[in-house]
N, C-alpha and C positions, 0 to 999 in steps of 0.2 A: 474504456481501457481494454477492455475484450477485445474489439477491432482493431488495435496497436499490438495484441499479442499474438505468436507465432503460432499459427494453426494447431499444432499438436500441445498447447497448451489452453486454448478455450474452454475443453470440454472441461477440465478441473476448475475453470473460474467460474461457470457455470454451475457447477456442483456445489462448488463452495458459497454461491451466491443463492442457492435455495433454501426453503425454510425448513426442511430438514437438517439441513447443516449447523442449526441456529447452538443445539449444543456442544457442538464442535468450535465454533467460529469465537465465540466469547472467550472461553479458556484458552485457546489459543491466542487469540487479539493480546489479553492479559499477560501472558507468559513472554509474548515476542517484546510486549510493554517492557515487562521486566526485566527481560534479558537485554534491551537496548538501556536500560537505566546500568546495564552493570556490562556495560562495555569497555570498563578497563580492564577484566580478563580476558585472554586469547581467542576464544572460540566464540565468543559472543563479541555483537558490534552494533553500532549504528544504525547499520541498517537493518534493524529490526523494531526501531521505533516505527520509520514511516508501516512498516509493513502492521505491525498491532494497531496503529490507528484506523489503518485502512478497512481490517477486519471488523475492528469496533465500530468502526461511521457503518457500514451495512445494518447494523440493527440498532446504534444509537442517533436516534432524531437531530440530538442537540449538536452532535459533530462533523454530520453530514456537512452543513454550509459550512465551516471552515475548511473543513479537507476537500472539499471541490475545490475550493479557493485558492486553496496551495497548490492542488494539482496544475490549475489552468497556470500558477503564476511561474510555474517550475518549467512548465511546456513550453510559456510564451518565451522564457530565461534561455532555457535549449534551443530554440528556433532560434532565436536571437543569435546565441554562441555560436553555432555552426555555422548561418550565414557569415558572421565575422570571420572564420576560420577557413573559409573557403580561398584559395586564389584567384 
């Protein structure tokens, strides 16, 4: 996913993907969690489920193979769309 991300954003994924970040990355993971479960108010949404899993699968074992999973199967979904989308 780094390599899909806009150059002036790696260095932060990188950051966030070290194991100093470890007590940062779980509370957060948790809170985005939270905050996508209570996406019927305004300023919270959705898309903060994918984003707390994705925190969490970095230092949880068990999550890792499902969220690669979804990754690849979301990517192969988007490839797929766009070609369709094309004239």
């Amino acid at each position: 996913m780094e390599r899909a991300a806009p150059r002036r954003i790696r260095p932060a994924i990188r950051a966030i993907q070290s194991r100093r970040a470890l007590p940062v990355r779980v509370p957060a993971g948790l809170l985005l969690l939270l905050g996508g479960l209570l996406s019927f108010l305004p300023v919270l949404g959705l898309w903060m489920l994918p984003m707390g899993l994705l925190l969490l699968a970095v230092d949880l074992p068990p999550l890792r193979g499902p969220i690669s999973a979804a990754i690849i199967r979301v990517r192969r979904r988007w490839a797929k769309w766009r070609r369709r989308r094309r004239p």
